[in-house]
VOGU-3710 file (C-alpha; in Angstrom, 3 decimals, decimal comma):
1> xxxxxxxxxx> -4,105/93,163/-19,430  -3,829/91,184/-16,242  -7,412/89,437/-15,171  -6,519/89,468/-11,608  -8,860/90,951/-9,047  -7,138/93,904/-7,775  -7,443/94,220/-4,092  -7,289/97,053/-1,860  -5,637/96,944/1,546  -4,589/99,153/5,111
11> xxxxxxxxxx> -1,098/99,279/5,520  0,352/100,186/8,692  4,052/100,469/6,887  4,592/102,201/3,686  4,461/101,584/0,254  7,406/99,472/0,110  6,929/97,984/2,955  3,744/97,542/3,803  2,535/96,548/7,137  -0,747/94,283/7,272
21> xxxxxxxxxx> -3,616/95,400/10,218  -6,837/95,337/9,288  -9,323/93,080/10,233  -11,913/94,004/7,560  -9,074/93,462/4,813  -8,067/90,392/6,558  -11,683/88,709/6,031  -11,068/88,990/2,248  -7,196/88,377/1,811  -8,417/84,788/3,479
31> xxxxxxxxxx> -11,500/84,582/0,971  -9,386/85,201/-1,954  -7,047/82,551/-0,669  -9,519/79,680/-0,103  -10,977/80,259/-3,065  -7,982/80,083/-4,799  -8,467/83,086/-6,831  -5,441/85,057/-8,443  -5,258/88,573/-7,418  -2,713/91,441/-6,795
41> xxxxxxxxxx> -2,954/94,004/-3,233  -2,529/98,031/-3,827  -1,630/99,571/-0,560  -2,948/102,296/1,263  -1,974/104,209/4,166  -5,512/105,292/6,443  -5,397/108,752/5,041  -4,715/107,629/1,392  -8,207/105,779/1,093  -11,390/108,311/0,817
51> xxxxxxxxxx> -9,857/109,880/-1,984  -8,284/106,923/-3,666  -11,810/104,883/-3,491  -14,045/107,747/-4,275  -11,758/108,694/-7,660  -11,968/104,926/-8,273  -15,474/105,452/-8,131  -15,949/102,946/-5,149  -18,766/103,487/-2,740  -18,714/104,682/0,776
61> xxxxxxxxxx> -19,405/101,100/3,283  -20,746/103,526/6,049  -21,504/107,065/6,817  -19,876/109,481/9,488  -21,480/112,152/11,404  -19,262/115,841/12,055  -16,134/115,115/13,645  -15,615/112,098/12,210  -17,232/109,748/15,015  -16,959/106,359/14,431
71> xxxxxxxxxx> -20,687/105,215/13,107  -20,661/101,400/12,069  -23,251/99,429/10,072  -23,406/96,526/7,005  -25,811/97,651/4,489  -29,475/98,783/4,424  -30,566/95,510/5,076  -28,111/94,413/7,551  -28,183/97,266/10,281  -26,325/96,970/12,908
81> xxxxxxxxxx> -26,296/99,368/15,908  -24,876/102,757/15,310  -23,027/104,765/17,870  -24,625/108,077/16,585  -26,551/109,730/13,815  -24,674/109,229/10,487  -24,243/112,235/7,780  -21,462/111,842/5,582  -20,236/109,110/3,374  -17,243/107,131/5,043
91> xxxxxxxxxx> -14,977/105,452/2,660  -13,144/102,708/4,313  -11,855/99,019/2,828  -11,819/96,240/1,731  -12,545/97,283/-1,740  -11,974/94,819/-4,915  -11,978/95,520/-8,376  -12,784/92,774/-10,831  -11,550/93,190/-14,625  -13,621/90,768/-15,562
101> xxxxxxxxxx> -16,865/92,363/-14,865  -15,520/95,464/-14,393  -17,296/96,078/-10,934  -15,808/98,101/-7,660  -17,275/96,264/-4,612  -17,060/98,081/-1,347  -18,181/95,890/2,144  -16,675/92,552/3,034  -19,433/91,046/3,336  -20,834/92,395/-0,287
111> xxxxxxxxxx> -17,239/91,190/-1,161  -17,575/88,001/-0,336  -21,192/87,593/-1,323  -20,187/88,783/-4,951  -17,287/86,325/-5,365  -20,037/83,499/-4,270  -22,358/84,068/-6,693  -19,471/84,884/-9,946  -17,184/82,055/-8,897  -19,422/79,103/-8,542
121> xxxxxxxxxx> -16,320/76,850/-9,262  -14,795/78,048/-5,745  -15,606/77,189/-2,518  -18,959/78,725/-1,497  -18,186/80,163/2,317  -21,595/82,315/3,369  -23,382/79,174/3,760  -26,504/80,090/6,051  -27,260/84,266/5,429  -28,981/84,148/8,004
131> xxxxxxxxxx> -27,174/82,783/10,584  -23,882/84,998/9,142  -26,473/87,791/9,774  -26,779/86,642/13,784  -23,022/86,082/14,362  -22,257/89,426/12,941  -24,133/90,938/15,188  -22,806/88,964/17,660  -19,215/89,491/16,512  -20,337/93,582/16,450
141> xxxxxxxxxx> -21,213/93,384/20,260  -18,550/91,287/21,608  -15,500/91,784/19,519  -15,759/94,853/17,946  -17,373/97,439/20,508  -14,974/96,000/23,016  -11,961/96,553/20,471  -9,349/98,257/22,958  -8,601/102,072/21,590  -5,642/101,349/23,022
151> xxxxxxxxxx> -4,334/99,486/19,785  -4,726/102,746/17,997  -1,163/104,200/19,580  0,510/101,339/18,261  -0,746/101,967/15,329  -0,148/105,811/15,521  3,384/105,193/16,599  4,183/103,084/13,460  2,332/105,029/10,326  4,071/107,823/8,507
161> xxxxxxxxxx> 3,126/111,040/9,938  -0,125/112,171/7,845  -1,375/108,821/8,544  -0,217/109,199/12,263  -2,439/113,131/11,805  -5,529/110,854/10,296  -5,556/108,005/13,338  -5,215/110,920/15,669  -8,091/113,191/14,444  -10,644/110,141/13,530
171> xxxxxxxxxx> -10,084/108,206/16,387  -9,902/110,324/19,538  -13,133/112,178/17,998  -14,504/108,796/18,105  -13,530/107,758/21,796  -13,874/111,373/22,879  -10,289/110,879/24,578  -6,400/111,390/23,411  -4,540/108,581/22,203  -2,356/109,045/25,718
181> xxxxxxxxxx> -5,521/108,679/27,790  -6,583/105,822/25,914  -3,088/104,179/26,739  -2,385/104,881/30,702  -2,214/101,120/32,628  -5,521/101,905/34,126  -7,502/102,138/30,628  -5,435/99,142/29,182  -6,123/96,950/31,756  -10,032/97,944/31,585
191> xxxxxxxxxx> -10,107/97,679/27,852  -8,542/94,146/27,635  -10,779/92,690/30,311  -13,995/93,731/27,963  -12,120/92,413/25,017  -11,234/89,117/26,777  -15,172/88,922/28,291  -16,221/89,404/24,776  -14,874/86,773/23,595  -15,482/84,335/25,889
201> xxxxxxxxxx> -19,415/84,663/24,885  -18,316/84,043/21,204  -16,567/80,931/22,315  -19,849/79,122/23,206  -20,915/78,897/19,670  -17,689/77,001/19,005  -18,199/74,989/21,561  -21,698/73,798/21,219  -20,269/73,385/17,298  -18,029/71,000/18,959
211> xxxxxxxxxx> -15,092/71,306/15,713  -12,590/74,039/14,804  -14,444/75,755/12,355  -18,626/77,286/12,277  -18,905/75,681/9,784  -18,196/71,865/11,437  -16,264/70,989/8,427  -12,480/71,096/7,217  -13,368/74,597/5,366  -13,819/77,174/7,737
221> xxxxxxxxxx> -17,103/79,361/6,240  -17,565/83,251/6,637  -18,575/83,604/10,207  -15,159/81,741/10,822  -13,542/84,233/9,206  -15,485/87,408/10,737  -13,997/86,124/13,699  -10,787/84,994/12,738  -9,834/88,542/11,138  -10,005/89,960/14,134
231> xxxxxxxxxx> -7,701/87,770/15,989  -4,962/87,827/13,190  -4,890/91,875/13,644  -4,037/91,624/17,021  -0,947/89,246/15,842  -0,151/91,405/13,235  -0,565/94,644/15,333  1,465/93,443/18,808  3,677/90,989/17,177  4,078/86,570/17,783
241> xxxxxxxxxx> 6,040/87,175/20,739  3,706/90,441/22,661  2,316/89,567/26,077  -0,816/90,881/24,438  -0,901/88,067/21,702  0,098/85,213/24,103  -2,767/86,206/26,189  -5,600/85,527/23,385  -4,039/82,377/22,699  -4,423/81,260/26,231
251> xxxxxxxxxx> -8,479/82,695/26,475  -11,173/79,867/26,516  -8,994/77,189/26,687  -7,248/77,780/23,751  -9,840/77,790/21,279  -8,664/81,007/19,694  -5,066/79,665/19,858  -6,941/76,751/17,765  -8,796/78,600/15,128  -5,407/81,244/14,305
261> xxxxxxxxxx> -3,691/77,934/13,562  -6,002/76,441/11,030  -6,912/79,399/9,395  -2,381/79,801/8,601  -2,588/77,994/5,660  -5,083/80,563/4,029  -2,792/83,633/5,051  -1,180/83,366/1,896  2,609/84,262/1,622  4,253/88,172/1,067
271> xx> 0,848/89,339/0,827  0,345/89,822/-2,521
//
């Protein structure tokens, strides 16, 4: 039996051909990678992963009200700000299972605090808790409430259709819009000046770091990678040669343009 950490991931393609997106996911496929740890990916498509984790016997990272609105936080001891009242356990991923120990960890950040503390031997990456615990937040308010709905029709348009039915229902119950609202020129243009704006504050703890990486050595450490996820899904989701990737690399000088390029060599190859 294979000792490989089995690692759960979003595809926005199908089974045999799966389609990386996910920021979350991406935080951990990079962990896995610098810490040179062997492991294999299972796919899932959106609407594939409540019931796969919860028969796996995974646990829910969040909770969503009625109507599926979008209600984000860490864990009890790592709030963050919610967008409304939370009910119902949400299900969402990264999720890794370990044969070794035999545990199901939910939460990237759980993820990557568990392979810290079981695999000593590798290289340690949440290095200060508490200042991963600021620049989450910080990542939270710039990069992640500014996330542009719009990137959820290109997503739509690319899923098979139950997924398509699942990023339909979820997310325009979260933005209180349609998919076709939250894609005229008007709303795009809107969204990606936020987006950009965010950003920009996050770029001033880079550049009072004064290197590439948080962590002001040659191994980027977790808040590199909190940020870093998200810029790789916007790759991943427009494509190399979109206007809408060529315009991050070209924000704050380039600095995002930087940090995509050193994190490459821990994007591992085929995904698997």
């Amino acid at each position: 039996m294979s000792n490989r950490i089995v690692f759960y991931d979003l595809s926005t393609g199908t089974h045999d051909n799966p389609k990386i997106w996910s920021p979350n996911t991406w935080k951990i496929r990079y962990a896995l990678n610098i810490k040179k740890l062997e492991f294999e990916t299972v796919w899932l498509e959106f609407h594939e992963v409540e019931p796969t984790i919860a028969k796996l016997g995974g646990k829910p990272t969040t909770t969503k009200p009625d109507g599926y609105v979008l209600c984000i936080r860490l864990t009890a001891d790592r709030p963050l700000t919610q967008f409304s009242p939370c009910r119902t356990p949400w299900y969402t991923l990264p999720v890794i299972y370990d044969p070794k120990t035999k545990q199901i960890i939910s939460d990237s950040r759980d993820i990557v605090e568990y392979l810290d503390k079981q695999y000593p031997a590798t290289q340690k990456l949440v290095l200060d808790p508490t200042f991963e615990d600021e620049w989450e937040e910080a990542v939270f308010t710039n990069a992640i409430k500014t996330f542009p709905p719009s990137i959820f029709t290109v997503l739509h348009n690319r899923v098979s259709v139950p997924a398509a039915q699942h990023i339909r229902k979820v997310r325009e119950a979260q933005f209180g819009d349609t998919l076709e609202n939250l894609n005229t020129e008007e709303a795009v243009r809107q969204q990606w000046k936020g987006f950009e704006n965010g950003y920009t504050n996050l770029s001033e703890s880079y550049k009072k770091a004064g290197t590439t990486f948080l962590s002001k050595g040659d191994v980027p450490m977790w808040a590199d990678l909190n940020i870093g996820s998200w810029l790789i899904s916007q790759k991943f989701t427009y494509g190399e040669e979109s206007k809408q990737w060529k315009s991050i690399l070209e924000w704050d000088g380039g600095l995002w343009k930087k940090l995509n390029e050193a994190l490459q060599v821990y994007e591992g190859k085929g995904f698997e």
